[in-house]
SEBA-634881 format. One line per 3 residues: number of its first residue (from 1); their letters; for each residue x, y, z of C-alpha. Coordinates in steps of 0.2 Angstrom, whole numbers, plus 5000, padded with zeros to 4 digits. Example, Ala and Ser with C-alpha at 12.3 -4.5 7.8 and 13.67 -1.06 7.14 Angstrom:
1) as) 5062:4978:5039; 5068:4995:5036
//
This chain:
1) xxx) 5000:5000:5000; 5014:5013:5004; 5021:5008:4985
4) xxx) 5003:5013:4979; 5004:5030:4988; 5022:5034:4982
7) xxx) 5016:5032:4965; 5001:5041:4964; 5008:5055:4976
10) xxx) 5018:5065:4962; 5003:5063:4952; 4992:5070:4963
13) xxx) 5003:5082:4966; 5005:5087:4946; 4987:5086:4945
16) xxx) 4981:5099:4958; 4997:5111:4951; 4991:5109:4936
19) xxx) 4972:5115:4938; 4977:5128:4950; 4975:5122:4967
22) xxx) 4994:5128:4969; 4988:5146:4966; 4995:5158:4954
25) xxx) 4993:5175:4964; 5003:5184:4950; 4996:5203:4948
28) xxx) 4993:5211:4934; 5006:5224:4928; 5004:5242:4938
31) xxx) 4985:5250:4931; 4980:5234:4925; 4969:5227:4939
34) xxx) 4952:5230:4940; 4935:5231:4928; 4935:5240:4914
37) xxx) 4919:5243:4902; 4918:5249:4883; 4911:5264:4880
40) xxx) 4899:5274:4874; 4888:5255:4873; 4869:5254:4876
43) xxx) 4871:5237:4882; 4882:5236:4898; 4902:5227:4892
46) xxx) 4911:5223:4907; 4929:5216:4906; 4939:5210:4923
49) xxx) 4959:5212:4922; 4962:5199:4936; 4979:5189:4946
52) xxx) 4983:5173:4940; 4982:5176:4922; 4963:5177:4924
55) xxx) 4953:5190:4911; 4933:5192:4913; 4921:5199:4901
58) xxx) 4902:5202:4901; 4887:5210:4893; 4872:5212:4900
61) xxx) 4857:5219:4892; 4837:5219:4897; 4831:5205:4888
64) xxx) 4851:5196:4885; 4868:5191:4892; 4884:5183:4887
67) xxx) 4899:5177:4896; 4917:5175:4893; 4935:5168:4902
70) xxx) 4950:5169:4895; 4969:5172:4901; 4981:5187:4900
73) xxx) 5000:5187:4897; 5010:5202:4898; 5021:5205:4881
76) xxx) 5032:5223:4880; 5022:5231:4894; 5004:5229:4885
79) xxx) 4994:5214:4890; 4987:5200:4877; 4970:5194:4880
82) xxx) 4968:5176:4873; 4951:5165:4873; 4939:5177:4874
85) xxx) 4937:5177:4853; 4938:5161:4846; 4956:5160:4843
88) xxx) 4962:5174:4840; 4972:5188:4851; 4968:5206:4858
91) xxx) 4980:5219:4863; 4976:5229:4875; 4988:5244:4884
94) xxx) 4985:5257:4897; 4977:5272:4890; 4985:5290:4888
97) xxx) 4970:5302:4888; 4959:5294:4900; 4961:5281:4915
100) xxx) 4957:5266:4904; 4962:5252:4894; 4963:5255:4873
103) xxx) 4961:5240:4864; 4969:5236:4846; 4955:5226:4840
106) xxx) 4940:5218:4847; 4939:5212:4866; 4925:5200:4860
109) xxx) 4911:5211:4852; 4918:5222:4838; 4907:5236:4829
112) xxx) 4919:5240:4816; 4929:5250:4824; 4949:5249:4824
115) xxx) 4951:5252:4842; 4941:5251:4856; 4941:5262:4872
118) xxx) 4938:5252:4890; 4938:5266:4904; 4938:5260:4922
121) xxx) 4925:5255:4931; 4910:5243:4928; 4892:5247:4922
124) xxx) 4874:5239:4924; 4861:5241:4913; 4845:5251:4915
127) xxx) 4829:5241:4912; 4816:5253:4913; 4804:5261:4899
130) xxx) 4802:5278:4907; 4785:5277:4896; 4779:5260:4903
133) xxx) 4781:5252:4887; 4790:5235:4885; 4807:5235:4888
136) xxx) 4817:5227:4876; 4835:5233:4880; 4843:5245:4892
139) xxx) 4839:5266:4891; 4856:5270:4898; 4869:5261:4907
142) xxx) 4877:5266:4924; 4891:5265:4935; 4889:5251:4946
145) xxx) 4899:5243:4961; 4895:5224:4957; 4895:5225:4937
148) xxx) 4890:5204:4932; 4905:5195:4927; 4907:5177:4926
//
């Protein structure tokens, strides 16, 4: 029986390194951390910079939602975003103008344009009709503490 444990200990071992149970703790580069949401969208597009490689992202709407994880990896000071789109990459780096993230390319959602600007802090949606009509998405998004993310 000790044999049996000696054998399966490393494995053990590898397998709870290898699915995170070790922790990897490591922080983001300096203005990274934090949520982040795309601007200027009537839906509310959250993304989460987080420790450990970890990256976020979220939309919420009235009547809709969709969900993304994927990983970060920091590459001549900028950080590329991997998993959220299919396969491809994203390149985000600390804004100049604003506190923010600016995006080469489309987190996950794209409307055409080049870039894409991700000021901090997260937003909700709104999900009322001021006229008491049926809402079918939000009339405004907000500034929320608690943004959904999965």
């Amino acid at each position: 029986m000790s044999r049996m444990r000696g054998v399966w200990s490393p494995w053990a071992v590898a397998l709870l390194v290898g699915t995170g149970c070790g922790g990897d703790d490591t922080p983001p580069p300096p203005g990274y951390e934090g949520v982040f949401h795309w601007e200027g969208k009537a839906d509310a597009y959250n993304l989460s910079i987080e420790p450990g490689g970890v990256v976020r992202w979220s939309m919420r709407g009235c009547d809709t939602m969709n969900d993304a994880r994927g990983r970060w990896e920091e590459r001549d000071g900028k950080l590329v975003l991997s998993g959220l789109l299919g396969n491809t990459t994203t390149t985000v780096e600390l804004a100049t103008d604003y506190d923010g993230l600016l995006s080469t390319g489309a987190v996950r959602s794209s409307d055409g344009s080049p870039t894409q600007r991700w000021p901090r802090g997260g937003v909700c949606p709104v999900c009322k009709n001021p006229d008491g009509g049926p809402v079918l998405g939000p009339v405004e998004v907000r500034t929320c503490d608690d943004p959904s993310l999965p």
